[in-house]
Structures are given as C-alpha cells and as structure tokens.
BAFI-3210 file (N, C-alpha, C; in Angstrom, 3 decimals, decimal comma, padded with zeros to 6 digits):
// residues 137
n [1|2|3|4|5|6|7|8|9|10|11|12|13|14|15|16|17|18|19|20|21|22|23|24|25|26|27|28|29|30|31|32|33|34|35|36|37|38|39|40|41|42|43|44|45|46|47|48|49|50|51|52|53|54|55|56|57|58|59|60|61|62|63|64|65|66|67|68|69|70|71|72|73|74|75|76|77|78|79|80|81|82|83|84|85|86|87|88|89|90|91|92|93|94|95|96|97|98|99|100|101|102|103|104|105|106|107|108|109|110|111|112|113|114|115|116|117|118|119|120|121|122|123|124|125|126|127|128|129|130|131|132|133|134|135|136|137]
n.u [321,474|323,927|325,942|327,922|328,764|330,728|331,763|333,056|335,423|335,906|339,155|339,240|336,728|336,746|338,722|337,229|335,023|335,897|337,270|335,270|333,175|335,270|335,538|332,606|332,970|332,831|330,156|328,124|328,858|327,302|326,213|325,185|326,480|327,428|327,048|327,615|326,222|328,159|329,626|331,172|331,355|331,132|330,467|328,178|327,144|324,816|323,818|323,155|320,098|320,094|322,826|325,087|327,198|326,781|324,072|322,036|319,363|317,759|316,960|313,740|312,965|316,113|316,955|315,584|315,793|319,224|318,753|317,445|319,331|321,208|319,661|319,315|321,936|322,494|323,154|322,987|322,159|324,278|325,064|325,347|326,944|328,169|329,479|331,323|332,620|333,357|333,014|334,057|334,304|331,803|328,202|326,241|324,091|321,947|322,311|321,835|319,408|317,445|318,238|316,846|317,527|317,536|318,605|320,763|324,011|325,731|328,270|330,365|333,024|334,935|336,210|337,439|340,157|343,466|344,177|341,934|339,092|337,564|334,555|332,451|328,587|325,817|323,089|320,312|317,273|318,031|320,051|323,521|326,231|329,223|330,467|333,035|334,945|336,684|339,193|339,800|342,401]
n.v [159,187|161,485|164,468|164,472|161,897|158,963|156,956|153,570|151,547|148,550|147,701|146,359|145,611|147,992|147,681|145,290|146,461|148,886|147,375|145,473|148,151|149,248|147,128|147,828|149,892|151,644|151,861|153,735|152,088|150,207|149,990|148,252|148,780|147,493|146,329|146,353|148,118|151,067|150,060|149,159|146,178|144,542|144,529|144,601|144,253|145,464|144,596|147,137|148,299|149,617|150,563|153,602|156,400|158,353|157,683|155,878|152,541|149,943|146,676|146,533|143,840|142,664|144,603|144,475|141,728|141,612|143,384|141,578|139,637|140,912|141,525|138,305|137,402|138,973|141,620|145,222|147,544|150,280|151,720|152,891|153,007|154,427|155,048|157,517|157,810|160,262|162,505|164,448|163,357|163,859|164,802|165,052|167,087|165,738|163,342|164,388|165,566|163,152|161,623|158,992|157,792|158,819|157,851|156,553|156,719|157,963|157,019|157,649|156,807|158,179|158,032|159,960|160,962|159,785|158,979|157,678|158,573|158,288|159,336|160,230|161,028|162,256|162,601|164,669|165,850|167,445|168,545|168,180|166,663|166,592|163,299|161,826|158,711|156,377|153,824|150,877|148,329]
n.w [090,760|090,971|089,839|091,909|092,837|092,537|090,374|089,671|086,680|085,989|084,165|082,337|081,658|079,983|078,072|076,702|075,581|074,249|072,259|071,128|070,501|068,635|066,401|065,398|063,690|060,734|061,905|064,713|067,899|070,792|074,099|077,843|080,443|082,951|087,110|090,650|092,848|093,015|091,467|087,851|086,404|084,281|080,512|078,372|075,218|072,516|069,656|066,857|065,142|062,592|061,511|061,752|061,190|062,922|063,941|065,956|066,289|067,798|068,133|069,626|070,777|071,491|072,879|075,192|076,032|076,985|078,937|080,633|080,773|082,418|084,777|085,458|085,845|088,747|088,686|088,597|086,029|085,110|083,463|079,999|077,054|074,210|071,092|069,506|066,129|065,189|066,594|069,141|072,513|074,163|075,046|072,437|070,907|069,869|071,729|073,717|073,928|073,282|075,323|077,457|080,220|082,842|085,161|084,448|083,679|081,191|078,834|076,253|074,256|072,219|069,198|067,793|067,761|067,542|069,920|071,945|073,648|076,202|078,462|081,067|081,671|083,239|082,461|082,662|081,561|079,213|080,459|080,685|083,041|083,682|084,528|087,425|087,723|088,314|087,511|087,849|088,305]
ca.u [322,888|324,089|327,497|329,077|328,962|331,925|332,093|334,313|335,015|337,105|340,332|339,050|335,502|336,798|339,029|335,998|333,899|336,881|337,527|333,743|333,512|336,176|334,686|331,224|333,078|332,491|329,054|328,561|328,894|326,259|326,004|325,273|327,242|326,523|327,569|326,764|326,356|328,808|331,137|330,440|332,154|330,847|330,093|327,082|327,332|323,696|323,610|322,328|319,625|320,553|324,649|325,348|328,436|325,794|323,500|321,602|318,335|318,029|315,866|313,619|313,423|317,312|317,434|314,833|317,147|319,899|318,075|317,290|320,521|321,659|319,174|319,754|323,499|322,488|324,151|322,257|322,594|324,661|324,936|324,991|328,442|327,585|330,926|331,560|333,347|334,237|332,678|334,657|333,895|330,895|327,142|325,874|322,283|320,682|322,482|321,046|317,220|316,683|318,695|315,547|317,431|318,563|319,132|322,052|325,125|326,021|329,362|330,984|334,236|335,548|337,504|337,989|341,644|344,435|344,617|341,017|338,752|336,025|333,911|330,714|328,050|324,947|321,569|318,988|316,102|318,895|321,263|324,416|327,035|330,138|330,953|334,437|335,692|337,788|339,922|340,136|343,396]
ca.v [159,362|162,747|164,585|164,247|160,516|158,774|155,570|152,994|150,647|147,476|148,214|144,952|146,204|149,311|146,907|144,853|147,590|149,306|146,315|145,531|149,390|149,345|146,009|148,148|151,029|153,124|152,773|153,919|150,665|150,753|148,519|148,639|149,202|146,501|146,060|146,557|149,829|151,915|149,603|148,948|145,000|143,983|144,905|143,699|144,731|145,539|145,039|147,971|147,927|150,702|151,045|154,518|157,043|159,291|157,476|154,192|152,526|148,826|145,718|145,807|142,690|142,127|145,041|143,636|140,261|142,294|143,553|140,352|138,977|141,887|140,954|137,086|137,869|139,518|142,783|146,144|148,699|151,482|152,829|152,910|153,124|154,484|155,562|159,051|157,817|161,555|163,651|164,630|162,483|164,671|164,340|165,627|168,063|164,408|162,516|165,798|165,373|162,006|161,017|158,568|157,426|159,570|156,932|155,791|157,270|158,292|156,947|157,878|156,558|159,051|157,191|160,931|161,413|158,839|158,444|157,402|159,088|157,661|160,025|159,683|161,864|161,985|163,485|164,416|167,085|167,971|169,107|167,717|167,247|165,321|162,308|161,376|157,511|155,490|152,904|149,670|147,515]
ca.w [090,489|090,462|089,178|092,738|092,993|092,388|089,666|088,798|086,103|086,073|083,196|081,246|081,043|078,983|076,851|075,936|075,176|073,189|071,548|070,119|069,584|067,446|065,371|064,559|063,023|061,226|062,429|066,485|068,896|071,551|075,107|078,773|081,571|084,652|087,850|091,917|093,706|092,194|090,564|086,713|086,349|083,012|079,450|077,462|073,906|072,016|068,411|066,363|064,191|061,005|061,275|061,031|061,992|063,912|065,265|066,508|066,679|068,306|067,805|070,935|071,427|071,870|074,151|076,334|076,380|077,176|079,861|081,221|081,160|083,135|085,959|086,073|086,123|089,712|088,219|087,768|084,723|085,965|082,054|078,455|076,494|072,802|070,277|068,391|065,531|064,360|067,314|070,509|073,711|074,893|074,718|071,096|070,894|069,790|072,816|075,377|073,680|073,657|076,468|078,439|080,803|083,264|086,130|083,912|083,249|079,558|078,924|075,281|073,257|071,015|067,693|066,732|067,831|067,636|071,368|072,135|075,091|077,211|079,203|081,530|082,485|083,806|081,827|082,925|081,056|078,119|081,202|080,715|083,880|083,623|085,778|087,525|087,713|088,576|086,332|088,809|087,383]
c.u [323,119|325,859|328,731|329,407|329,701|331,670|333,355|334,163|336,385|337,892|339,478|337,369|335,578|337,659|338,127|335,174|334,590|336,855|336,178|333,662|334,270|335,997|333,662|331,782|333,468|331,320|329,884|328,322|328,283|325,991|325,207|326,082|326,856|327,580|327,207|327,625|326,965|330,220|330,740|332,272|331,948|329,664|328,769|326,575|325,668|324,113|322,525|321,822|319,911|321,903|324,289|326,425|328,146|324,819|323,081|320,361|319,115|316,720|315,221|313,429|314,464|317,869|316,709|315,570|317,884|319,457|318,278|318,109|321,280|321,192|319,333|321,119|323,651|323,093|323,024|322,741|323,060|325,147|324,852|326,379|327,253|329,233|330,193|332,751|333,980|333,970|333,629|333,268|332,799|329,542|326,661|324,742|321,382|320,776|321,632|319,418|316,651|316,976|317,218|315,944|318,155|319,243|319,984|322,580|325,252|327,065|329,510|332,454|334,130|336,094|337,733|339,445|342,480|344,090|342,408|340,439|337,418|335,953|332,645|330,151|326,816|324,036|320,789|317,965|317,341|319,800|322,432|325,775|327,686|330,671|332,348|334,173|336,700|338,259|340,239|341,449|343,470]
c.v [160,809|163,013|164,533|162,998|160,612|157,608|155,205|152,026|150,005|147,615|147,279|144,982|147,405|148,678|146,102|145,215|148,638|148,321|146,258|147,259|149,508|148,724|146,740|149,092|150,739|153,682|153,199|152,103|151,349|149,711|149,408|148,094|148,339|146,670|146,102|147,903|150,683|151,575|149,151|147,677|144,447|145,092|144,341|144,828|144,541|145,463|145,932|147,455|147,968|150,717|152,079|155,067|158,064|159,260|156,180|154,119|150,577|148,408|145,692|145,081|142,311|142,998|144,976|142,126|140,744|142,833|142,705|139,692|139,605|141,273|139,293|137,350|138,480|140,761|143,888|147,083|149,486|152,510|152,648|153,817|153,275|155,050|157,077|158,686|159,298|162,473|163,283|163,573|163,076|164,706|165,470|166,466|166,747|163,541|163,017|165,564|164,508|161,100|160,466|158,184|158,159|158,958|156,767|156,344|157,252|157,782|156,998|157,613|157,650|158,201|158,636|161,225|159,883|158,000|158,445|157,647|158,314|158,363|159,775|161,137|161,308|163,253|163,761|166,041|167,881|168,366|167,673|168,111|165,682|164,317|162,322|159,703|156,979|154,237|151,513|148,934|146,572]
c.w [090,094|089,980|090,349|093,055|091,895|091,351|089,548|087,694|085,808|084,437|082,022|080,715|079,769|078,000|076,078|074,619|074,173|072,264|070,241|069,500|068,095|066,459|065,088|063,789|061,361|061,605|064,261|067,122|070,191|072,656|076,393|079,581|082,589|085,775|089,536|092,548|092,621|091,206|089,070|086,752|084,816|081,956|078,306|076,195|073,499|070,157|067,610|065,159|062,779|061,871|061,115|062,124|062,759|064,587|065,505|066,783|067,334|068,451|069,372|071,638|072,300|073,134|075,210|077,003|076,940|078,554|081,339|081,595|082,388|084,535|086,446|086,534|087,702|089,894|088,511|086,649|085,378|084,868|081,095|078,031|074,853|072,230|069,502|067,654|064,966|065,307|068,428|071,338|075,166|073,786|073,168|071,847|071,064|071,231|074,270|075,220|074,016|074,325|077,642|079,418|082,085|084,778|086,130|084,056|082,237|079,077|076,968|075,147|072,189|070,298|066,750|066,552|067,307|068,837|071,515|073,598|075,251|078,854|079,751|081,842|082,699|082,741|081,978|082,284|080,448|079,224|081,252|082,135|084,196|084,818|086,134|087,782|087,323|087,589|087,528|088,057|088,011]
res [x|x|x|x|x|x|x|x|x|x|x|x|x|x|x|x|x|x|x|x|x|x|x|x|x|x|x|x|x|x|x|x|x|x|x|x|x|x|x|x|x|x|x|x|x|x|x|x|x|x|x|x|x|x|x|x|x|x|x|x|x|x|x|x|x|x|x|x|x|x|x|x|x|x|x|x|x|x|x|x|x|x|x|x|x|x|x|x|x|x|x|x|x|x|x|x|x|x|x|x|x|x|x|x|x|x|x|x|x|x|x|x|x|x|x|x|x|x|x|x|x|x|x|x|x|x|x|x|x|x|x|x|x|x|x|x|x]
***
C-alpha cells in the first residue's frame, strides 16, 4: 500500500469508531480497520491494556482474537485507528518509531479541536506519507 492508492471507508464505520473513541477518553481508543481490497467496511475495537492520554499497550492475547475474528469474518486488516486526545491528527515521533506495521494504514482521530479530524497514512521506516479516502454514505 503506498501514498497513491486510493481508500475508502463506509460513513458508519467512522461513527462507530468515533463513538467507542470517544467512550475511552481521556485515555487513546485503539482498533482495526477491516474490509476487502480497498474498501475498509467494519470496525473492531481492541481494548487497551494501561489507559493513558499518550499512549497504548494491549493484552496479546485479545489482539490475537481480534485478529482472528477479522479472518473468520472473511474481511482483511486494511488498518489501525488509534485517538490523539490533545495532539493534532498526524503521526507523533512515537507513532513514526514504532510504527510495525507498515502493510496497514495508520488512521488517527484527533479530540484536540471541537470539530474532530480523522486522517490516514501510510508508515513505513519512520517515513510518514499521508493517505487520501473516500467517505462512502
């Protein structure tokens, strides 16, 4: 997946995923992204291990389940949604370092403004380069 490919994601996937977001705060809220080819259709929320307003670990067990569910579901991962309760809607220093997956897509919620942003990119070896998609309704 590079920064000229195109995504989309169905309106009711980003209400979901807003929604729960918004229930973990003021830690970050942390999922993946599913769906086929290039369409992201569903949300699957991860519960974090430590709460905090900067960063996230996770039981790996549950994100091995998580996983799993993904693949029965006949879906694949196409990213990883994490929140910035106080940071702008772009990848941190920590998000660029220990970004492992660079297959995925990055996708970030801001809860810093009023009006609430959700941005994607793509990571790969600390290089950061922002995605475009689409809003399906």
């Amino acid at each position: 997946m590079g920064a000229s490919h195109h995504l989309s994601i169905h309106s009711k996937v980003i209400d979901e995923l807003t929604s729960y977001c918004h229930e973990q705060l003021p830690a970050e809220g942390y999922g993946f992204l599913a769906g086929v080819g290039r369409e992201i259709t569903h949300f699957f929320p991860l519960k974090i291990l430590d709460p905090s307003p900067c960063s996230f670990g996770y039981v790996p067990e549950v994100y091995w389940e998580t996983i799993k569910k993904i693949r029965l579901s006949k879906l694949c991962c196409l990213g990883i949604i994490h929140t910035h309760p106080h940071l702008p809607a772009y990848p941190s220093k920590s998000d660029a370092k220990y970004w492992e997956r660079p297959e995925l897509s990055c996708w970030i919620l801001s809860f810093r403004e009023k009006q609430k942003k959700l941005s994607a990119f793509q990571i790969q070896s600390g290089q950061i380069n922002p995605l475009i998609y689409e809003i399906i309704y």
